[in-house]
N, C-alpha and C positions, 0 to 999 in steps of 0.2 A: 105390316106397314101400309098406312094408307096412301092411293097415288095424289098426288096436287095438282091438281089443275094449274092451267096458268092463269094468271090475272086478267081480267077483262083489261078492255083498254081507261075505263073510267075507274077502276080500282088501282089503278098503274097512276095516274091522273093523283089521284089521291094519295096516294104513300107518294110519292115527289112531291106534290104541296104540304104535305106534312113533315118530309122532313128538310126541307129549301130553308125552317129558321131554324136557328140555333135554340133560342130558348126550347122547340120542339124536339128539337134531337138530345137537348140534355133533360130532357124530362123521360123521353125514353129511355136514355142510360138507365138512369136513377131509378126508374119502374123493370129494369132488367135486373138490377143488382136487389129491388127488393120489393114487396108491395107497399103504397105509401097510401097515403087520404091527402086528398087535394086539400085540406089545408094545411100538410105539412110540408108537401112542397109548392104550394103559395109564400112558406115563409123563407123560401129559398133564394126568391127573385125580388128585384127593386122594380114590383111593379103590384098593381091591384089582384087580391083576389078573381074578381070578373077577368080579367086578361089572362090568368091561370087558367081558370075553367074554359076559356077559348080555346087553348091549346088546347089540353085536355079535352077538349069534341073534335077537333080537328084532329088528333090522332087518333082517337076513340072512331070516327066518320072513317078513317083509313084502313079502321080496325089492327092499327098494329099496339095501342092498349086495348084492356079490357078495365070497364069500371063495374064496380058491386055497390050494392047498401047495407053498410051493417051498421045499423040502427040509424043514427044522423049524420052520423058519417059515410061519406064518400071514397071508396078505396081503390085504386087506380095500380094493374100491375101490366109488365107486356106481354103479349101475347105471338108466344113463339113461334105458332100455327103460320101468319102471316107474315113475321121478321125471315123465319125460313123462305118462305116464298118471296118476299124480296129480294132476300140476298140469290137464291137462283136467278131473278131479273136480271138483277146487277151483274151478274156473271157471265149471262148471255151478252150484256152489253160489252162489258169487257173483254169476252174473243172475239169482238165482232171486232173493237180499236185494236187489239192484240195482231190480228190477222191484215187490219188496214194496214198497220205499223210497217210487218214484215214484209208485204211487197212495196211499199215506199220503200223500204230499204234494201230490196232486191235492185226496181227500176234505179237505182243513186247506184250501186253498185255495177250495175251494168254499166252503163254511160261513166267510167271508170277506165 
């Protein structure tokens, strides 16, 4: 098993700007559950081509997709390398409100 480093603080930056919109978080779904070509999940959305392929570098820049060429198409899947690495982020965050949590609800219990 290889070890993973932690995220810089500007790769951290980036996987939270990519996934703060929804259209980018359901493009990742969709790239977890399968590999697609940006124009097939262009035809997903009520929105331009271009504004697809935006998403698609902003997640691609966060490297939580990977995009390929095979031949004119464009094929877009996630990239598990870096989802793994977020969600340990996210987890660190999470004991950290986890553990805020429980002495707030120590100090309330005292004062009781």
């Amino acid at each position: 098993m290889v070890a993973q480093r932690e995220l810089s603080e500007e790769e951290v930056d980036r996987v939270f700007h990519a996934l703060a919109t929804s259209t980018r978080r359901d493009i990742l779904r969709r790239t977890i559950e399968r590999e697609q070509s940006v124009s097939a999940l262009a035809s997903e959305y009520e929105m331009s081509f271009a504004a697809v392929q935006k998403h698609v570098a902003v997640l691609e820049a966060a490297e939580l997709i990977i995009k390929r060429a095979e031949g004119r198409e464009r094929l877009v899947r996630a990239n598990p390398e870096m989802i793994a690495r977020a969600r340990i982020l996210l987890a660190r965050y999470e004991e950290l409100w986890r553990a805020r949590i429980a002495r707030l609800d120590d100090l309330l219990a005292e004062d009781r």
